[in-house]
C-alpha positions, 0 to 999 in steps of 0.5 A: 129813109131815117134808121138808127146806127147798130152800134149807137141808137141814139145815131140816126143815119138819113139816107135818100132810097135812090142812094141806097138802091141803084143796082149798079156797083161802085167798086173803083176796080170796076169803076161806077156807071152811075144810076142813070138811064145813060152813063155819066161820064163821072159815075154816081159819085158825080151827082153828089148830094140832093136836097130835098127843099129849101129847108134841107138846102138850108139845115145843110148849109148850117152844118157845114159851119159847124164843121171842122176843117180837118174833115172837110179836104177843100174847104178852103179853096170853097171859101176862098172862090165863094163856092156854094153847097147850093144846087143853083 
Protein backbone atom coordinates (compact mmCIF):
# COMPACT_ATOMS: atom_id res chain seq x y z
CA UNK A 1 0.00 0.00 0.00
CA UNK A 2 1.84 3.57 -1.08
CA UNK A 3 -0.07 6.88 0.24
CA UNK A 4 1.22 10.41 0.91
CA UNK A 5 2.17 11.67 4.46
CA UNK A 6 -0.83 14.55 5.70
CA UNK A 7 1.76 16.66 6.38
CA UNK A 8 3.98 16.62 3.13
CA UNK A 9 2.59 15.28 0.07
CA UNK A 10 5.54 15.02 -1.63
CA UNK A 11 6.35 12.02 1.06
CA UNK A 12 5.02 8.51 0.06
CA UNK A 13 4.72 6.37 3.02
CA UNK A 14 4.98 2.12 1.33
CA UNK A 15 3.69 0.08 3.95
CA UNK A 16 2.96 -3.92 3.64
CA UNK A 17 -1.09 -4.20 4.50
CA UNK A 18 0.09 -7.35 6.63
CA UNK A 19 1.92 -4.64 8.92
CA UNK A 20 -0.71 -2.33 8.62
CA UNK A 21 -3.70 -5.05 9.71
CA UNK A 22 -2.81 -7.80 12.07
CA UNK A 23 -5.35 -7.15 15.11
CA UNK A 24 -3.10 -8.05 17.85
CA UNK A 25 -1.83 -4.71 19.74
CA UNK A 26 1.86 -4.09 20.12
CA UNK A 27 1.68 -2.02 23.56
CA UNK A 28 5.18 -2.96 25.36
CA UNK A 29 2.96 -2.82 28.51
CA UNK A 30 0.93 -5.65 27.29
CA UNK A 31 3.74 -7.14 25.30
CA UNK A 32 3.39 -8.17 21.30
CA UNK A 33 1.94 -11.69 20.49
CA UNK A 34 2.66 -11.55 16.97
CA UNK A 35 0.45 -12.00 13.85
CA UNK A 36 1.04 -15.44 13.46
CA UNK A 37 -1.57 -18.35 13.80
CA UNK A 38 1.04 -19.58 16.78
CA UNK A 39 2.82 -17.04 19.46
CA UNK A 40 6.21 -16.05 18.47
CA UNK A 41 8.55 -16.12 21.06
CA UNK A 42 9.59 -12.50 20.30
CA UNK A 43 6.44 -10.82 18.77
CA UNK A 44 5.75 -9.13 15.57
CA UNK A 45 8.88 -6.87 16.11
CA UNK A 46 10.81 -10.41 15.45
CA UNK A 47 9.85 -10.85 11.91
CA UNK A 48 11.29 -7.55 10.80
CA UNK A 49 11.06 -6.64 7.26
CA UNK A 50 9.90 -8.44 4.23
CA UNK A 51 10.93 -7.97 0.60
CA UNK A 52 8.85 -8.21 -1.88
CA UNK A 53 11.50 -9.54 -4.78
CA UNK A 54 14.89 -9.21 -5.50
CA UNK A 55 14.39 -5.71 -6.93
CA UNK A 56 12.97 -4.36 -3.44
CA UNK A 57 15.83 -6.77 -1.76
CA UNK A 58 18.00 -4.79 -3.87
CA UNK A 59 16.73 -1.01 -3.83
CA UNK A 60 16.86 -1.75 0.16
CA UNK A 61 20.34 -2.80 0.20
CA UNK A 62 21.15 0.42 -1.67
CA UNK A 63 19.52 2.62 0.85
CA UNK A 64 21.03 1.46 3.53
CA UNK A 65 24.22 3.02 2.28
CA UNK A 66 22.98 5.98 2.12
CA UNK A 67 22.22 6.11 5.46
CA UNK A 68 23.63 7.94 8.22
CA UNK A 69 25.19 6.13 10.92
CA UNK A 70 23.73 8.37 13.37
CA UNK A 71 20.29 6.67 12.32
CA UNK A 72 21.37 3.28 12.32
CA UNK A 73 22.18 1.81 16.20
CA UNK A 74 24.33 -0.98 15.13
CA UNK A 75 25.59 -0.46 12.22
CA UNK A 76 28.94 -0.99 12.97
CA UNK A 77 28.66 -4.16 14.59
CA UNK A 78 26.66 -5.09 11.03
CA UNK A 79 29.56 -4.15 8.93
CA UNK A 80 32.38 -5.48 11.30
CA UNK A 81 30.63 -9.18 11.42
CA UNK A 82 29.70 -8.88 7.50
CA UNK A 83 25.92 -8.87 8.66
CA UNK A 84 23.33 -8.86 5.53
CA UNK A 85 20.04 -7.01 5.27
CA UNK A 86 19.38 -10.31 3.33
CA UNK A 87 16.80 -12.68 3.96
CA UNK A 88 18.86 -15.61 2.91
Amino acid sequence: MEFSSPENPNEIFRCDLIWLTPYWNCTFGEGCKGIGKDLAEYGWHSESASYHDKADEARVASATKRLPKNLWQNVDVARKNGKSISQS
